[in-house]
C-alpha positions in Angstrom: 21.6 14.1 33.5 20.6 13.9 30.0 21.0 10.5 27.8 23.4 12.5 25.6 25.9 13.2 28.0 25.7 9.3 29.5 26.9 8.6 26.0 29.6 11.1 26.2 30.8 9.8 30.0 30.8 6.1 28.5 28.8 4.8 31.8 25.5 2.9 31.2 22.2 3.6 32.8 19.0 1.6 32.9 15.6 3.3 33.7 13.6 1.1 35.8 10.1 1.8 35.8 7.7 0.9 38.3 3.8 1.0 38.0 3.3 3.7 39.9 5.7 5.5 38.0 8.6 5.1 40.8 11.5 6.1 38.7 15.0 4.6 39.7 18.4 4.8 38.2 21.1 1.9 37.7 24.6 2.4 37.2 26.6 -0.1 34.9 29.4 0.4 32.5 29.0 -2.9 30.7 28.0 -2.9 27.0 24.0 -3.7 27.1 22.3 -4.2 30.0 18.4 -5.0 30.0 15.8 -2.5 30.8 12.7 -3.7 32.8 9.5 -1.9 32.5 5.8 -2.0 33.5 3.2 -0.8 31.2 -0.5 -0.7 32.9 -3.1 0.4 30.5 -6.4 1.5 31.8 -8.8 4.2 31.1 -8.3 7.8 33.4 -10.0 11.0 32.9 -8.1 13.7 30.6 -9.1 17.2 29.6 -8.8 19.0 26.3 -10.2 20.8 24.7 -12.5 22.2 27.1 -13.6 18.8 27.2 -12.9 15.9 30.1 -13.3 12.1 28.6 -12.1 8.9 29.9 -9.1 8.3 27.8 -6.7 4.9 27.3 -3.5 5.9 28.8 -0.2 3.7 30.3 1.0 4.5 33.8 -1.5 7.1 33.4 0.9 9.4 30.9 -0.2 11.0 27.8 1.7 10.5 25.7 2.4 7.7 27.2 6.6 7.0 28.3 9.6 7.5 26.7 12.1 4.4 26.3 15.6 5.1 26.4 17.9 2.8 25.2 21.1 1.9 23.7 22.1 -0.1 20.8 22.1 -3.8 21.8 19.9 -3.4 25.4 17.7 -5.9 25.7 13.9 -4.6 26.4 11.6 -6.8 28.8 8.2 -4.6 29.0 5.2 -6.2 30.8 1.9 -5.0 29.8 -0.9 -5.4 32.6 -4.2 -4.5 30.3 -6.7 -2.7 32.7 -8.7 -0.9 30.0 -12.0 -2.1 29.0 -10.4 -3.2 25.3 -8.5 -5.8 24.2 -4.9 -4.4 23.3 -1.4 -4.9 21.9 1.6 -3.0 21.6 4.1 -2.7 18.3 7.1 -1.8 18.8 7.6 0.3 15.2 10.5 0.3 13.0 12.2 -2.5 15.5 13.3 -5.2 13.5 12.5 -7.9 15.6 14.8 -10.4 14.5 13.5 -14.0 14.2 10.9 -12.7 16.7 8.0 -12.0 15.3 6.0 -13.1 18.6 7.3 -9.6 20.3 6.1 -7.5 16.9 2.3 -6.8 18.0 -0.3 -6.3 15.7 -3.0 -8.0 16.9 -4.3 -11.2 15.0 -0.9 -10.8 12.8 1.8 -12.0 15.3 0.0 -12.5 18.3 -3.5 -12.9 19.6 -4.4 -9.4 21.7 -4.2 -9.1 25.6 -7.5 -9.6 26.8 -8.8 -7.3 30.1 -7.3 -7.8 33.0 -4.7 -10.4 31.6 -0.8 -9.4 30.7 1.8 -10.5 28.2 5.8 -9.6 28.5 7.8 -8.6 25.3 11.1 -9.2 25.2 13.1 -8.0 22.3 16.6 -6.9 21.7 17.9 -3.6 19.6 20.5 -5.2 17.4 22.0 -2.3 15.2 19.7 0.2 15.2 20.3 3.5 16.4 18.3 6.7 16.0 14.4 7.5 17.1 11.6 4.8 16.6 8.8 4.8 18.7 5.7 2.5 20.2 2.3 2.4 19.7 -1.1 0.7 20.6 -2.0 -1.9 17.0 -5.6 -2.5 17.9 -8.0 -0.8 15.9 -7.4 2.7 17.0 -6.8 2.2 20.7 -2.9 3.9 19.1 -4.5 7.9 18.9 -3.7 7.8 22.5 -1.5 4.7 23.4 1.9 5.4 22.1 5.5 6.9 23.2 8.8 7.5 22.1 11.4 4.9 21.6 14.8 6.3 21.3 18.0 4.4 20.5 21.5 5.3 21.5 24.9 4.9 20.0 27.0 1.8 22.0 29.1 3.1 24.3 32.1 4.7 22.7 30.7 5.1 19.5 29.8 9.3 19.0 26.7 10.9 16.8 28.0 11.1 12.9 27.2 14.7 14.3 28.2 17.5 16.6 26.6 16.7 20.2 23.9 18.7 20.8 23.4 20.4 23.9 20.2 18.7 24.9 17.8 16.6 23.3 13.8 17.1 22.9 11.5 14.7 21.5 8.4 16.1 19.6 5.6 13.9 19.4 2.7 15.0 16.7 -0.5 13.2 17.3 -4.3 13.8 16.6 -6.6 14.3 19.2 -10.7 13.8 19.0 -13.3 14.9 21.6 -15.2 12.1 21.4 -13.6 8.3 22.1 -11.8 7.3 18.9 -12.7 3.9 19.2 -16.8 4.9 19.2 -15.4 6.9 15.6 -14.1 4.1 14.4 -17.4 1.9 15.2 -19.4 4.6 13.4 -17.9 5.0 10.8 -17.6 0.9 10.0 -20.8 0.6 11.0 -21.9 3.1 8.4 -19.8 2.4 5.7 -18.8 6.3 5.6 -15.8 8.1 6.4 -15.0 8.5 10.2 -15.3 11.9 11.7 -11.7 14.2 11.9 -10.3 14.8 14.0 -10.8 17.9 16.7 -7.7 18.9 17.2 -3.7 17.8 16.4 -0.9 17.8 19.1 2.8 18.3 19.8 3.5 16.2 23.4 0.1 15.4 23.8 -1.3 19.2 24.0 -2.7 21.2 21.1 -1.5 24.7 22.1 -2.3 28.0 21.4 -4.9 28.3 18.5 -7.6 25.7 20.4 -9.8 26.7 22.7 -8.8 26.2 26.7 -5.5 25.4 25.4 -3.0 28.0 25.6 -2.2 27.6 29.5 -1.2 24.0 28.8 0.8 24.5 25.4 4.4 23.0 25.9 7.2 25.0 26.2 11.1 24.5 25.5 13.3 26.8 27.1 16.6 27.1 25.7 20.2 29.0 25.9 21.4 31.3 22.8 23.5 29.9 21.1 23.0 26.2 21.9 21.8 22.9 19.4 19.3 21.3 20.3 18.2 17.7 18.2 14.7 17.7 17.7 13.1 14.3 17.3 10.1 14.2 15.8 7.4 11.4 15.8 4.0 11.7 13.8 2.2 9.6 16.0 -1.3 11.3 14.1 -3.6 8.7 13.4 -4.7 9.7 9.4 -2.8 12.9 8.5 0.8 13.8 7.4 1.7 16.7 8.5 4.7 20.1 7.9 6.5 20.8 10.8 8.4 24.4 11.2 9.8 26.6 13.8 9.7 30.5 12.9 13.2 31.6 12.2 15.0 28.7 12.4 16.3 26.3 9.8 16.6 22.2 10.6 19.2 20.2 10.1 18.1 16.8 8.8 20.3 13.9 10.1 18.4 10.7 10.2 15.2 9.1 9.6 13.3 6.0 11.1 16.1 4.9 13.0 18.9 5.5 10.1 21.1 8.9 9.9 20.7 10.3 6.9 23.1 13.3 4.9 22.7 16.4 6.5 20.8 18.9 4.4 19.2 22.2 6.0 15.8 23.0 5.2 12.7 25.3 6.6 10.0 22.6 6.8 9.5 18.8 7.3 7.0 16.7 5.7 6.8 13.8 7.9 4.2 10.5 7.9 2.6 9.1 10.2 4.9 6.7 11.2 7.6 8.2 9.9 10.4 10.1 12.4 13.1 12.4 11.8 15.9 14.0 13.9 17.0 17.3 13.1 19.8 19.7 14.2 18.2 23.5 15.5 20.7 26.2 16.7 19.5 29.3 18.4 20.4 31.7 16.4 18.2 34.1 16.1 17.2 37.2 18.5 16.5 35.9 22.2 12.7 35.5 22.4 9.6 32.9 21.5 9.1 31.0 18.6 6.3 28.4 17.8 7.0 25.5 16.7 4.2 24.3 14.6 2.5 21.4 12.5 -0.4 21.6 10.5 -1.7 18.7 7.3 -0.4 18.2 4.2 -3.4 16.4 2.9 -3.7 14.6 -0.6 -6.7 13.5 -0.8 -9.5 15.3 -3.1 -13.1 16.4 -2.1 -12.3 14.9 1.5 -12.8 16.6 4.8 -9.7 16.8 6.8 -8.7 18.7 10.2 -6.9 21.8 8.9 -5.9 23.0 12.5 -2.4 24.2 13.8 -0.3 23.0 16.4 1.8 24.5 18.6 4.6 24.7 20.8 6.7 27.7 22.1 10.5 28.0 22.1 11.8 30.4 24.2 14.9 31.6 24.5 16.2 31.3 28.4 18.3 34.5 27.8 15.5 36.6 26.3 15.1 40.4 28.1 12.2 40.3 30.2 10.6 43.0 28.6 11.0 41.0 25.4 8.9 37.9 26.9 6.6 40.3 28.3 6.0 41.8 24.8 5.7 38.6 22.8 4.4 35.9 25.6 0.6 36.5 23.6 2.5 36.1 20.2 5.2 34.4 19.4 6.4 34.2 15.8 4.5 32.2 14.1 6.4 29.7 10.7 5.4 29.4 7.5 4.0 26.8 6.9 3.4 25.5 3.2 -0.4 25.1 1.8 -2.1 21.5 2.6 -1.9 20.6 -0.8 1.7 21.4 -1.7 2.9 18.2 -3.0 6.2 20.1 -4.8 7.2 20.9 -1.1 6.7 17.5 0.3 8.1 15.6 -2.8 11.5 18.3 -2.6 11.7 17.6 1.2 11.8 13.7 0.2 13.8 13.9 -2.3 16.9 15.3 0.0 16.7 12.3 1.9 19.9 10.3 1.1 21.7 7.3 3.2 24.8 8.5 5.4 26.4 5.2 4.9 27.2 2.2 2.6 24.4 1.3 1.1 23.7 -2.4 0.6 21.0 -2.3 -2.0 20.4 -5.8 -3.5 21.0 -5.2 -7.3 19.9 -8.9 -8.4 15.7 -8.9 -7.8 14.4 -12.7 -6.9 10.8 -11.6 -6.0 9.6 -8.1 -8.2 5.9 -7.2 -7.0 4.0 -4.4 -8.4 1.1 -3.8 -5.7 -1.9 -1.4 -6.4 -2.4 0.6 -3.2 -5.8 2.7 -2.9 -9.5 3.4 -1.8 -12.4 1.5 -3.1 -16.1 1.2 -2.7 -18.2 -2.0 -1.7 -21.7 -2.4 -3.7 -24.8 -2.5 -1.6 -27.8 -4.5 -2.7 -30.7 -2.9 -0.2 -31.1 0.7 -1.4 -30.9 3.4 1.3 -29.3 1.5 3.8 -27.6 2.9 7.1 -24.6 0.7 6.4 -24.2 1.9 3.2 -23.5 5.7 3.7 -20.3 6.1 1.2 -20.2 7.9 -2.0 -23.5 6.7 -4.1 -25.0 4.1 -1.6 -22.1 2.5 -1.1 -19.6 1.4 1.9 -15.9 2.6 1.5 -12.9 -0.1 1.0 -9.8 -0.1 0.9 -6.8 -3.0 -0.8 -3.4 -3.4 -2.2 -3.6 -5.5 -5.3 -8.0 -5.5 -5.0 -7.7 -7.6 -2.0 -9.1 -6.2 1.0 -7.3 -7.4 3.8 -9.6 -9.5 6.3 -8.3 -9.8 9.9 -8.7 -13.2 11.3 -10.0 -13.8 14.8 -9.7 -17.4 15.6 -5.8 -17.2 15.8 -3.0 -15.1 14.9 -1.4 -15.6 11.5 2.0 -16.4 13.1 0.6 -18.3 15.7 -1.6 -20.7 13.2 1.3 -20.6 10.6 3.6 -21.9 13.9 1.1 -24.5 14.7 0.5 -26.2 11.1 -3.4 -24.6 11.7 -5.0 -24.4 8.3 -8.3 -22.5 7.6 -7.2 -19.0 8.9 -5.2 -17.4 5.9 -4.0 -18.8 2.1 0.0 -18.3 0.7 -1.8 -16.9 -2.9 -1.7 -13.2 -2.6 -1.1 -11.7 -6.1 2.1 -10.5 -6.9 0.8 -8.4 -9.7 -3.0 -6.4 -9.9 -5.2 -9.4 -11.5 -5.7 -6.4 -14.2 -3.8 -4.3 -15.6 -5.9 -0.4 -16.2 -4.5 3.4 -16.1 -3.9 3.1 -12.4 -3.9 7.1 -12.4 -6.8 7.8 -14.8 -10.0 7.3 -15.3 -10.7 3.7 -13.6 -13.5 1.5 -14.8 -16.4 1.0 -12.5 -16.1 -2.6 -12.7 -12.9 -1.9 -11.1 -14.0 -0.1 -8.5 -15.2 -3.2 -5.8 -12.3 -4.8 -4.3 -12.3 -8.8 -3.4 -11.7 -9.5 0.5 -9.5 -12.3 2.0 -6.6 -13.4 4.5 -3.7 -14.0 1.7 0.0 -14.1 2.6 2.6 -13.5 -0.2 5.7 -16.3 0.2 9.1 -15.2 0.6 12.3 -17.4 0.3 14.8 -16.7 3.0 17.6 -14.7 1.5 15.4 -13.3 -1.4 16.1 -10.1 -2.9 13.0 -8.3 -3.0 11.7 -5.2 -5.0 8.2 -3.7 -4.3 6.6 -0.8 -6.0 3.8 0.8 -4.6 1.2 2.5 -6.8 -1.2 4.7 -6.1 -4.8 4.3 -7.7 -7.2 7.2 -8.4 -10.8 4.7 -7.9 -12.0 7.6 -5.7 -9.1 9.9 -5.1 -5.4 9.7 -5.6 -3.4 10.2 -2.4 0.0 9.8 -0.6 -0.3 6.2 1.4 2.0 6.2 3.8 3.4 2.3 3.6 4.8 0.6 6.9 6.9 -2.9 6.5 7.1 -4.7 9.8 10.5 -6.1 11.0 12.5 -4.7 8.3 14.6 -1.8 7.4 14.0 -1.2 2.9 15.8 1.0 0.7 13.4 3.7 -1.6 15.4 3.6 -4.5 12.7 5.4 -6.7 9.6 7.1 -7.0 8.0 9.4 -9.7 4.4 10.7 -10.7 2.0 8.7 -12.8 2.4 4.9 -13.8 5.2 3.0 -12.9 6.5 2.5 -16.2 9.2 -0.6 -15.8 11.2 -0.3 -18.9 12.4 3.2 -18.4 12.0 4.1 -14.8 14.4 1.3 -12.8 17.2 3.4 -15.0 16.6 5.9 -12.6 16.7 4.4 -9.6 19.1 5.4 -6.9 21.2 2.4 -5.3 24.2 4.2 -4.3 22.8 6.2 -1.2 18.9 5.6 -1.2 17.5 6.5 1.9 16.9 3.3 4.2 13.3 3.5 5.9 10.8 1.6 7.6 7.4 3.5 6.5 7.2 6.0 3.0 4.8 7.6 1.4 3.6 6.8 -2.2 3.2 10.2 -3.9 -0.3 11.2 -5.0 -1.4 9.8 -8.1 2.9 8.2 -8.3 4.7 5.3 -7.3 7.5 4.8 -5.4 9.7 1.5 -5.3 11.7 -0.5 -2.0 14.0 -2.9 -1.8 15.2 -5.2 1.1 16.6 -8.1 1.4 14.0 -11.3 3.1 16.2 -12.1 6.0 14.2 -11.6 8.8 11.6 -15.1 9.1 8.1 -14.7 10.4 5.0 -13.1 9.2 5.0 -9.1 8.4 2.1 -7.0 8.3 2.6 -4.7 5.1 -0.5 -1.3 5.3 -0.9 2.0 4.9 -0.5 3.7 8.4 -3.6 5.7 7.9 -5.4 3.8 10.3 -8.9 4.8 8.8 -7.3 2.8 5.3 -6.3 0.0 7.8 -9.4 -0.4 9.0 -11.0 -0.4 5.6 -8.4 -3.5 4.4 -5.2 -1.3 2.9 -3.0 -4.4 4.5 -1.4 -7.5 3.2 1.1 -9.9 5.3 4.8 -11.2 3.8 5.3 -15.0 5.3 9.1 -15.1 4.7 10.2 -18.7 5.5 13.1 -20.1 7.3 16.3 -20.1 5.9 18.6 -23.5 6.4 20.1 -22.4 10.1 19.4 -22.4 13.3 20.2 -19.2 13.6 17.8 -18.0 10.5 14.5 -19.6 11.9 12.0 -18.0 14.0 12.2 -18.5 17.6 9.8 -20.4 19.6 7.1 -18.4 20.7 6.9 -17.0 24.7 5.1 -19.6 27.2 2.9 -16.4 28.1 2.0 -15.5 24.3 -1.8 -14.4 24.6 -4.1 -16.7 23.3 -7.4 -16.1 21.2 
């Protein structure tokens, strides 16, 4: 029995899951119940690609498994680390609520799980409904550690939709031949830009246009006639990505947890990070379609993976002689160019709030932060650690501060525990200089500074953030992730934020409510959220490559005056550095 039609027989069930992936089913009709889960990590062969390497995986799953949930369950997920990395798991686009402790990014919120130690997260889903999804937020242990996280109406309360038949989650990710994690060290150590990736995914499996592929490509029967809700996860590690199936339009009806207007279009543009559910019918003549995503990719002069993933729908009532005839080629979508920015900015643009939108009107805190690439000077000539453009080592900042990870303590452990020395509250709310953010930048410009700073938030503050993108070495569409909170994009627009004419343009009636979007290439684009949830936030661009390089800052929003708007004390089991 599907989750979809639980909802529509108004009993509960929890999914226990065992470590050995013993799967049991547990009636209740009460309201919320609380899942228990086991996640072991450890490395296991896995072929693709022609290609067998030991690969990070949980329970041995790839991707790794999908929680089911409903709105107000209480999740309590125990993660044994057997892999031969230190690890933690985020729990993205949940807003944690005065529980930072259960967020995950390492040296942020909690120090990582060390090998062959554990650490339980509890957390509860308080009015959030929709897809979100989990992922590994150490270094880039996430190109193969992550699932789905989807989260159900209460009981009673129906889809702002017509129930589909059945519902299939797509998960787009990027594969590499090599371990990610040796990429990663190569390109730090270097200074360059990591290798791409060799291949993308849909479910973990590249499909039909890789080599040794095409007998493991997933496949989705369905009926004529039926809708099906797709929901789609990028999961890909440095790459947005279009998304299509041949024939068939999609029905937009949420994002990041949030439904969203319905609007009909033939192609997605979706970030990493980012979800979206959409409506498909089948429609069309009974036989195979791909589904299939492929880069949209910003950046100039920089390699990128310009593969094609697939999947196959099929049509259960297809003739045979029609699957006979098309089972070597299925239709294949149109997919837009890689560098068709009209495409992705229309697709954006559709996006609207299905309900009453609550967008603070009254700004307390207005930050302007610079988001972009950067280059760090090198004094010894010729150096293997200086491999970048022009014998240099490539950065990354928001505001020219290059984020520095700590690693004697956690932010929000040290800030819990009055420990000084690890980060400073003086993050600048504006770019120490002012330049033609989208033009030609001076070289002086160029070098960012690095350090651990926090920006302070009030509790209860109404806070505006525009993002905008540099063009130091390229300009580019950073996709920007807020930890534990839910913002409004009330605007965005190409070249310089200008802020006495643009705000007039801003959209607070049904602005689309998100937990990660995209700044356009060589644009802006401009939140807004209220500062209720206390803790410390990790604010980056979920390009993990522009992670690494320091494309990250931290909110430290404070307590507000009750008991119930203070962070919670942290677990007795909460890892230790």
């Amino acid at each position: 029995m599907e989750p979809s039609s639980l909802v529509a027989n108004k009993c509960h069930y929890s999914l226990l899951l065992s470590t050995f992936l013993i799967f049991g089913f547990l009636a209740s009709c009460s309201e919320a119940v609380v899942h228990y889960h086991e996640f072991v990590i450890e490395a296991k062969p896995l072929r693709r690609l022609c290609t067998t390497r030991r690969t990070i995986l949980v329970n041995g799953q790839f991707p790794g498994p999908t929680l089911a949930v409903y709105d107000g369950d209480t999740l309590v997920i125990k993660v044994i680390n057997k892999a031969p990395y230190n690890i933690t798991l985020h729990w993205h686009g949940v807003r944690q609520l005065r529980n930072p402790w259960a967020d995950g990014p390492e040296f942020v919120t909690q120090c990582p799980i060390q090998q062959e130690m554990s650490y339980t997260y509890r957390f509860t889903i308080q009015n959030q409904e929709g897809t979100l999804w989990w992922h590994a937020h150490s270094k880039w242990l996430r190109a193969t550690v992550y699932g789905a996280l989807i989260i159900y109406p209460k009981l009673g309360s129906p889809y702002p939709f017509p129930m589909p038949e059945r519902e299939i989650h797509i998960i787009l990710g990027e594969w590499w031949d090599r371990n990610p994690m040796d990429v990663l060290a190569q390109a730090l150590s270097t200074g360059a830009g990591p290798n791409i990736s060799d291949a993308f995914t849909i479910n973990g499996q590249p499909g039909d246009f890789y080599r040794c592929s095409s007998r493991e490509t997933v496949r989705f029967p369905l009926e004529a006639g039926a809708t099906v809700l797709l929901r789609i996860i990028n999961a890909a590690m440095n790459e947005e990505l279009f998304f299509a199936v041949a024939n068939h339009k999609l029905t937009v009806v949420g994002v990041d947890s949030m439904y969203s207007k319905p609007f009909t279009t033939s192609v997605i543009m979706i970030t990493p990070g980012q979800t979206t559910d959409v409506l498909l019918t089948a429609d069309q003549t009974p036989g195979r379609y791909y589904m299939a995503a492929r880069a949209y990719h910003t950046a100039q002069n920089v390699p990128f993976d310009n593969t094609t993933t697939t999947a196959v729908l099929e049509y259960k009532s297809a003739p045979c002689n029609a699957k006979k005839s098309q089972s070597l080629t299925p239709i294949l979508p149109q997919l837009p160019a890689y560098n068709d920015t009209n495409t992705a900015t229309a697709f954006t643009a559709q996006i609207k709030n299905l309900g009453m939108a609550q967008v603070p009107t009254e700004i307390d805190e207005s930050l302007f932060f610079t988001v972009g690439l950067g280059f760090i000077s090198c004094s010894i000539p010729n150096s293997p650690h200086c491999q970048g453009p022009n014998g240099t080592r490539f950065a990354a900042s928001i505001n020219n501060v290059s984020f520095v990870s700590p690693t004697r303590n956690s932010l929000m452990q040290a800030y819990y525990q009055g420990q000084n020395g690890i980060f400073t509250t003086d993050f600048p709310p504006v770019p120490p200089v002012q330049f033609n953010y989208t033009g030609n930048v001076p070289r002086q410009l160029w070098q960012p500074t690095k350090g651990t700073k926090l920006y302070k938030l009030k509790h209860g503050s109404n806070v505006q953030i525009v993002f905008q993108d540099t063009s130091i070495f390229s300009t580019e569409d950073h996709p920007m992730h807020l930890h534990g909170y839910q913002f409004y994009v009330v605007g965005s627009g190409f070249g310089n934020f200008n802020p006495a004419t643009d705000p007039a343009n801003f959209n607070l009636d049904d602005p689309p409510n998100r937990n990660t979007i995209g700044t356009p290439p060589a644009g802006w684009v401009a939140i807004r959220f209220v500062a209720d949830n206390p803790g410390i936030w990790l604010l980056h661009c979920h390009f993990d490559v522009h992670l690494s390089w320091g494309l990250a800052m931290a909110l430290l929003v404070e307590n507000g005056p009750g008991h119930l708007e203070a962070v919670q004390a942290p677990p007795l089991d909460l890892p230790q550095c």
